[in-house]
N, C-alpha and C positions, 0 to 999 in steps of 0.2 A: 504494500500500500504506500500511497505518496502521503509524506507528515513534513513539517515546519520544524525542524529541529535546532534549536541552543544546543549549542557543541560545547561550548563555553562563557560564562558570563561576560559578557561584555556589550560594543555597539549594537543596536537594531538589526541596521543592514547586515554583519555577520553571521544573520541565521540563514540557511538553506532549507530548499525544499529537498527531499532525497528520496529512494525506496527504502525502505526497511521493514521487516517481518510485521504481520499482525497482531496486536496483542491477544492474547489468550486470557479469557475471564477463570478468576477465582471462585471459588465452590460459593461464597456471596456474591457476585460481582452479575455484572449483566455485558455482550458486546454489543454495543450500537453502532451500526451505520451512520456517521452524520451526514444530516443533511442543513444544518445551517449550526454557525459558532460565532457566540457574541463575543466581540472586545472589549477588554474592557482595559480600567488605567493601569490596575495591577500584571497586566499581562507585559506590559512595557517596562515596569519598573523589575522584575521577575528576572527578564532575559538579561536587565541590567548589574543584575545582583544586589539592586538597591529595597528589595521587596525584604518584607519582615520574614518571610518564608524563602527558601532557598532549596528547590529541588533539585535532587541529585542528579547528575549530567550525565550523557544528555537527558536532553527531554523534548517533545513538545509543550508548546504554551496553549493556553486556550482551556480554561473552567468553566465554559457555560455554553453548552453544546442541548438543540434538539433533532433527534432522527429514531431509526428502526432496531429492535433490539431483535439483533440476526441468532445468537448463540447466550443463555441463562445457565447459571452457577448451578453445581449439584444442587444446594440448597437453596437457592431462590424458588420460592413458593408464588409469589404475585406476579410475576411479568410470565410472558412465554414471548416464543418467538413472533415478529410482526407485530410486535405492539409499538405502538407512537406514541413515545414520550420525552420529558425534559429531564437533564443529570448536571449534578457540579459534579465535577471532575477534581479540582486545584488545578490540574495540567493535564497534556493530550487530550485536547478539544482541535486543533489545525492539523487535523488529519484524515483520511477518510475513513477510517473505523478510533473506534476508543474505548477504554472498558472504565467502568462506573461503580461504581459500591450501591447494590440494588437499596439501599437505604436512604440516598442519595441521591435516588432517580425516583419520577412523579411519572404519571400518567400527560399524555399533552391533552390539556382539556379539551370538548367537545367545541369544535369551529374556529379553535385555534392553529394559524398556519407554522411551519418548522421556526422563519425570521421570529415572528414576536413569540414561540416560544422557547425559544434559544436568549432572546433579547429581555424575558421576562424577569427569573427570579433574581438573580444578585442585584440588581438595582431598585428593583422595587420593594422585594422583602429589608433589603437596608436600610429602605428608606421610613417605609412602615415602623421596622425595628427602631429606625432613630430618634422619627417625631412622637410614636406613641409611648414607646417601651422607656426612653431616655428623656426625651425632652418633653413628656407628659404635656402634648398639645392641645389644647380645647377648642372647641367652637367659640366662636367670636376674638378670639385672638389673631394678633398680626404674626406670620411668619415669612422670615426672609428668607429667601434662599440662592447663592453666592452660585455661580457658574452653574446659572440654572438651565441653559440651552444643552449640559451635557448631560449623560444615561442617567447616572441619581436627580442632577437636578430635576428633568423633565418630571421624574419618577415623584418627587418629593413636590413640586408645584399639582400634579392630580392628586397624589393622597393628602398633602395641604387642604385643598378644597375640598375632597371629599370627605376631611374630617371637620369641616365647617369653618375652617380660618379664614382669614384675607390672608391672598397670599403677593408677598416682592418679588419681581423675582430681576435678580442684578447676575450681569454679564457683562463683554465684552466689545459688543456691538450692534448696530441697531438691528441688523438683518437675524442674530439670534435674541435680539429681543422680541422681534413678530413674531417667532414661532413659540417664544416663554406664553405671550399673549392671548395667542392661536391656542395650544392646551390650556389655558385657562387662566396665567396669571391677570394679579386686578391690576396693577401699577408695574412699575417696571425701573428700574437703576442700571444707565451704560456707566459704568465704572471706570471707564478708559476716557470718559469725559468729564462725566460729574463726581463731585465728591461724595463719597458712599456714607458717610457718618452723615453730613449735612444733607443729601435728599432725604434719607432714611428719617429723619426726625421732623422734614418737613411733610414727609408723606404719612405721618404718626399725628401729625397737630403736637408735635415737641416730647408726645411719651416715650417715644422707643417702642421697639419691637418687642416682642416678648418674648420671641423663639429665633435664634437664626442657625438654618442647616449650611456649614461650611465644610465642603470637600476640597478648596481650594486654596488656602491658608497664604502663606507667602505676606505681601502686603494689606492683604484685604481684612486680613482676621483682626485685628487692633481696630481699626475703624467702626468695623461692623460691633465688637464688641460693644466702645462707646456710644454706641447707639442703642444698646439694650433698654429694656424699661427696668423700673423697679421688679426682683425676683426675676428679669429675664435669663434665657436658659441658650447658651452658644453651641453647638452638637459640632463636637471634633469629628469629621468622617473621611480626611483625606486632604494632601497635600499637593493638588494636582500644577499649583505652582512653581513646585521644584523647593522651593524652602519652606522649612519648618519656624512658625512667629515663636517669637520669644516673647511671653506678655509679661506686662507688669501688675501683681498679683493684687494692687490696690483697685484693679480696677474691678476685679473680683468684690471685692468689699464694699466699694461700693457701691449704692443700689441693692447690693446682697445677690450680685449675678452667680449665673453657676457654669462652671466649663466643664460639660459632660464629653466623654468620649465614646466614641460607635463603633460599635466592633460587632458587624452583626454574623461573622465565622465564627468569633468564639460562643457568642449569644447562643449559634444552634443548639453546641452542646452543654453549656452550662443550663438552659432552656428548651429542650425539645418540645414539650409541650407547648409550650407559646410559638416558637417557631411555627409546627404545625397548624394551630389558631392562626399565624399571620398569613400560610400560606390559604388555608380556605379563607380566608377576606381576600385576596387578591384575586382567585377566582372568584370569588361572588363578584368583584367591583368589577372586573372583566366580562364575566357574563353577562351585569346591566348595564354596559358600555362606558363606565365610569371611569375606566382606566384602560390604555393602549397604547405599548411603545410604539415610541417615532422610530420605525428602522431609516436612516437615513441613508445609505448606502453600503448595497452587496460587493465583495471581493471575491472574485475563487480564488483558492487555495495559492495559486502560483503568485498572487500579488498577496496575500498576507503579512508577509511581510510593511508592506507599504502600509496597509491597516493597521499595525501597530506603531507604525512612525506618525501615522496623522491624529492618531488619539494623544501620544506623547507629545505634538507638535498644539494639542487643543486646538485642531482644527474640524472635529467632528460635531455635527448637532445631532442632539439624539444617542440612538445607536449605532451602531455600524456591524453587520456580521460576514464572516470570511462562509462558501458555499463553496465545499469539496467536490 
């Protein structure tokens, strides 16, 4: 089979497409056929060696793959062959077959196609995970949310709304602020223009926000802090900026703000239960049309590679999935 292989940590462009054997599933484990594999930022930082996790070499990249489970582990009881479903992986998702830990792997819901649901759970259960589970978001609350034309932000602007807030949503430029707008955000902050602290408090009538989802850290996050409200709540979920802010912890104090962090990998398993719960609300909100990735653009397999230079480049809106 043809796969995406990191040979060794380092540049992007250094990974190859190559042949190599297919994997064989474990007595748990299910093999699927992919037929569509979401990008995402961690895939970029991964190859780089800059990922909090470091798989052993080689490898393919790619954790969030949907297609056909061709071959079921001795002991897999719920799937059989031919079934159409969604799997995390961590890695080998940019490949034409992958094996999965049948625990790992969901059913692909009824009317859902392979793009949205390859493009579905890491960004939205994170997001879920962030504003309900961390940042205890309510209806009637403002929340903002930082490089929101990207897979969480999109993701975090519908379940913002769906969980009844007003939502911000600030980016980069105005072309991905019409589509913040297009899924639903109410207001909007280009941050490459306007000052993010000073819209944010004039689009609050001077309170602050009282939630802000930040996957983009870098310069944005001290700003955005100071514009929290009283008890407002800052959700760490990623550094797609390339630096990590260094805050100063007074600002915590005052107002009595709180810098929570999102970690919605480790949440699965300190949390299975809840996880579970957030994935049926994600099909429910998808069933009544409530929620739907923007795939923004397919790659097969041989430009992959470039897929993951344009999410590290934060030149993608939406998602983007590589098609083996």
């Amino acid at each position: 089979m043809k796969a995406l292989i990191c040979e060794a940590y380092g540049p992007i462009d250094s990974l190859v497409l190559k042949d190599i054997p297919s994997p064989e599933p474990g007595p748990k484990q299910v093999l699927i056929e992919v037929k569509s594999a979401a990008v995402n930022f961690p895939d970029a930082l991964m190859v780089q060696g800059l990922y909090q996790v470091k798989p052993p070499l080689p490898f393919a990249p790619g954790a969030e793959i949907a297609g056909v489970v061709k071959v079921v582990g001795a002991e897999v009881k719920h799937f059989k062959a031919g079934d159409k479903v969604i799997a995390l992986t961590s890695t080998g998702g940019f490949a034409e077959f992958c094996v999965a830990d049948a625990m790992r792997t969901m059913p692909l819901p009824e009317g859902m196609d392979f793009d949205t649901g390859a493009a579905l759970v890491l960004t939205y259960a994170t997001s879920l995970h962030g504003l309900k589970d961390c940042g205890n978001l309510k209806a009637g609350e403002t929340l903002v949310v930082l490089g929101a034309a990207g897979g969480v932000g999109i993701a975090a602007i519908e379940i913002g709304k769906a969980m009844g807030a007003r939502v911000i949503a600030a980016a980069s430029s105005d072309d991905k602020l019409t589509l913040c707008k297009k899924v639903g955000a109410d207001e909007t902050v280009n941050y490459a223009t306007e000052n993010l602290k000073d819209r944010i408090n004039e689009l609050t009538g001077g309170k602050g926000a009282d939630v802000v989802y930040d996957p983009v850290g870098g310069p944005y996050t001290e700003p955005a802090i100071r514009a929290l409200a009283w008890r407002g709540r800052l959700l760490v979920v990623g550094f797609a900026a390339g630096d990590i802010p260094k805050i100063p912890l007074n600002l915590a104090l005052l107002k009595e703000r709180s810098i929570v962090g999102v970690y919605w990998g480790d949440s699965t398993r300190h949390d299975p239960a809840g996880h579970l719960a957030n994935l049926k609300q994600l099909n429910d909100w998808f069933a009544a049309g409530v929620i739907k990735p923007v795939v923004s653009q397919r790659y097969p397999l041989a430009e992959a590679r470039t897929a993951i230079a344009d999410i590290a480049a934060r030149k993608v809106k939406g998602k983007i999935v590589v098609v083996p």
